[in-house]
C-alpha positions in Angstrom: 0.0 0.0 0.0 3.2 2.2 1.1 4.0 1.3 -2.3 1.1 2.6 -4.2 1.0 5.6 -2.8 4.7 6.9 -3.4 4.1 5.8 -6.9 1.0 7.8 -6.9 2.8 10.8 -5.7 5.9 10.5 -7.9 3.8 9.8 -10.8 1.4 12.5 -10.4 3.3 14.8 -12.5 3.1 12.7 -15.2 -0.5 11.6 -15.4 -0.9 14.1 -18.6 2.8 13.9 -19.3 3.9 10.4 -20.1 7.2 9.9 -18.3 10.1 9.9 -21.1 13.3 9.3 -18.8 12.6 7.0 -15.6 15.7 8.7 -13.7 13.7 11.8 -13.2 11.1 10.5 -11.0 11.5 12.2 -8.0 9.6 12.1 -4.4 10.9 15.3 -3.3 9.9 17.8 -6.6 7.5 20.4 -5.9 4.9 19.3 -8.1 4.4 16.1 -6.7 1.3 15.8 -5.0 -1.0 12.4 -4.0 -4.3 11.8 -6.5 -7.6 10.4 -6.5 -5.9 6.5 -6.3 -4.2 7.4 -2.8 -7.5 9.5 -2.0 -9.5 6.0 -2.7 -6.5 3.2 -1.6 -6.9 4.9 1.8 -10.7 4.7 1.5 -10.1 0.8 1.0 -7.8 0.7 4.3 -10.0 2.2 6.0 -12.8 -0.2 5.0 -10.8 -2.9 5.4 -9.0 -2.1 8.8 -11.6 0.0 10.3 -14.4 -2.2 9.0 -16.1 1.1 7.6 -18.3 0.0 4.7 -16.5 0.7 1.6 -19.4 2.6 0.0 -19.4 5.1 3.3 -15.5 5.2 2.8 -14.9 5.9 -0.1 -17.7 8.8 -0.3 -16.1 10.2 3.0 -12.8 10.4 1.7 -13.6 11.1 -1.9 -15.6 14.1 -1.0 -13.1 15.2 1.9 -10.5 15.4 -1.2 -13.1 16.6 -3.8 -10.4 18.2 -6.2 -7.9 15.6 -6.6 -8.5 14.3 -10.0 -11.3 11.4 -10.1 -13.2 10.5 -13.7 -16.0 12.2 -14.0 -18.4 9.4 -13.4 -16.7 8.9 -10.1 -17.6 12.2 -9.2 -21.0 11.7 -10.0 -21.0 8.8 -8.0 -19.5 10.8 -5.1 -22.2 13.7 -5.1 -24.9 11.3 -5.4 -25.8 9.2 -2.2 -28.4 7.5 -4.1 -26.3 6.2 -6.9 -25.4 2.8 -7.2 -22.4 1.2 -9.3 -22.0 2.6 -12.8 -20.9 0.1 -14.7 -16.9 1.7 -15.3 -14.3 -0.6 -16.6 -11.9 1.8 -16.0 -8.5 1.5 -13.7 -9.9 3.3 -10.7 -10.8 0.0 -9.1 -7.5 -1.7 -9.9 -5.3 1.5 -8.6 -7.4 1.7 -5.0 -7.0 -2.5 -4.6 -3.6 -2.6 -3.3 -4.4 -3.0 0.7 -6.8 -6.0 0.0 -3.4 -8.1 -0.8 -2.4 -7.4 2.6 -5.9 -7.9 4.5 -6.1 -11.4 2.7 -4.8 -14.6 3.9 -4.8 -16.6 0.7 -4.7 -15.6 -3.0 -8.3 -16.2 -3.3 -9.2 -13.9 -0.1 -7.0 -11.1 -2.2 -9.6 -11.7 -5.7 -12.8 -11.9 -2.9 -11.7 -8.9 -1.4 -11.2 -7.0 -4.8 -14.1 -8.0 -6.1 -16.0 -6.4 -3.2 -13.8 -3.1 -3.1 -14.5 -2.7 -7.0 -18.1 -3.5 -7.7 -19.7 -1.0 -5.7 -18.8 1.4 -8.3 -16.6 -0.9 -11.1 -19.0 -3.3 -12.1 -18.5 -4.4 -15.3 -16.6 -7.9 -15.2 -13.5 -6.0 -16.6 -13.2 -3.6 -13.8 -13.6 -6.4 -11.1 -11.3 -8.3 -12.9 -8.4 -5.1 -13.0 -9.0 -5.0 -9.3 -9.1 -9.1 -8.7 -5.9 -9.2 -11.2 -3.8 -6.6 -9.0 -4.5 -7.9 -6.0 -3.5 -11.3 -6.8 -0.6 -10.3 -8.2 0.4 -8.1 -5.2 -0.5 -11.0 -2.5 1.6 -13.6 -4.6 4.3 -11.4 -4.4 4.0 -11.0 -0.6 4.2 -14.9 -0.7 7.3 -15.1 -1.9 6.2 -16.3 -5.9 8.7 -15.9 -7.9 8.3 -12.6 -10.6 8.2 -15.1 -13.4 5.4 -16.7 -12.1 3.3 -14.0 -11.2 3.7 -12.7 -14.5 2.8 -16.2 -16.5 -0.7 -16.2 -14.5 -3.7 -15.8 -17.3 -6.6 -14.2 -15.5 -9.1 -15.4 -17.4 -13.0 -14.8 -17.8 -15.9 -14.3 -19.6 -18.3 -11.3 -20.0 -21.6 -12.2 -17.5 -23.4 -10.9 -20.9 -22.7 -14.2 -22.7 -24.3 -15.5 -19.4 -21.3 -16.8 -17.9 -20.1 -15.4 -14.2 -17.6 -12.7 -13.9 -14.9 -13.2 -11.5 -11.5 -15.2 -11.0 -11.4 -18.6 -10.8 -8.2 -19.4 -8.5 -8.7 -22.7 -8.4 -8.7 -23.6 -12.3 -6.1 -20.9 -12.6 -3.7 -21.8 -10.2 -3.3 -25.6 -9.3 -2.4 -26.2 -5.7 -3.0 -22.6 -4.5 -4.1 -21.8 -1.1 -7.8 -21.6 -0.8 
């Protein structure tokens, strides 16, 4: 989660920039600043160690930051109490995930847990799976896989349209894993 969040902050400079030399990423330049993703990776700590609900924390925290960069449907979800998940298959979900990896005790815990932190707003199958994909690869890490292996692992699925369920399979996907 550390992790995430000094990315976030040394990368903020670049969002509308792309990055041309890696060696200038900096955490002490003055224009770094944290974004939306730290804004809403805290609001998943906070669910997740404080047992807040995620919807509540991610509106308290999103709104207490208001200005720091979310998508625009985001924002309408944030000024809306009323409004329920909005179908995004953007990143947003995959870029708040990282404390789930942590929370989890198994690789499947860490796709459960993403799945829950990402639908309330990311429902479409491809923004669960983002989320469910990063944290899987983050809690594998933390169990001492090796890099090649985390990055051979196929996450695949199916869109729920063609009437097949969303979501990661651990078990077919990783033989012998850890329920």
């Amino acid at each position: 989660m550390i992790g995430a969040i000094i990315g976030d902050i040394c990368g903020s400079r670049y969002e509308w920039d792309p990055l041309k030399d890696p060696e200038a990423i900096r955490l002490d330049h003055g224009d770094n600043t944290f974004t939306d993703d730290t804004v809403c990776t805290l609001a998943v700590f906070d669910h997740l160690h404080g047992g807040k609900p995620i919807v509540e924390a991610l509106r308290e925290l999103g709104t207490d930051y208001f200005t720091r960069g979310y998508g625009l449907n985001f924002l309408g979800w944030l000024c809306d109490p009323d409004a329920g998940p909005y179908g995004s298959w953007g990143n947003g979900s995959a870029m708040r995930v990282s404390p789930a990896a942590y929370f989890a005790s198994s690789i499947k815990e860490a796709a459960e847990i993403a799945q829950r932190t990402a639908e309330v707003t990311h429902n479409h199958w491809q923004g669960i799976r983002g989320a469910q994909a990063t944290a899987v690869a983050i809690r594998m890490a933390l169990e001492g896989w090796q890099k090649q292996d985390i990055k051979d692992i196929r996450l695949r699925s199916r869109s729920p349209h063609r009437g097949h369920e969303a979501g990661l399979r651990i078990q077919s996907l990783l033989p012998g894993v850890r329920s």
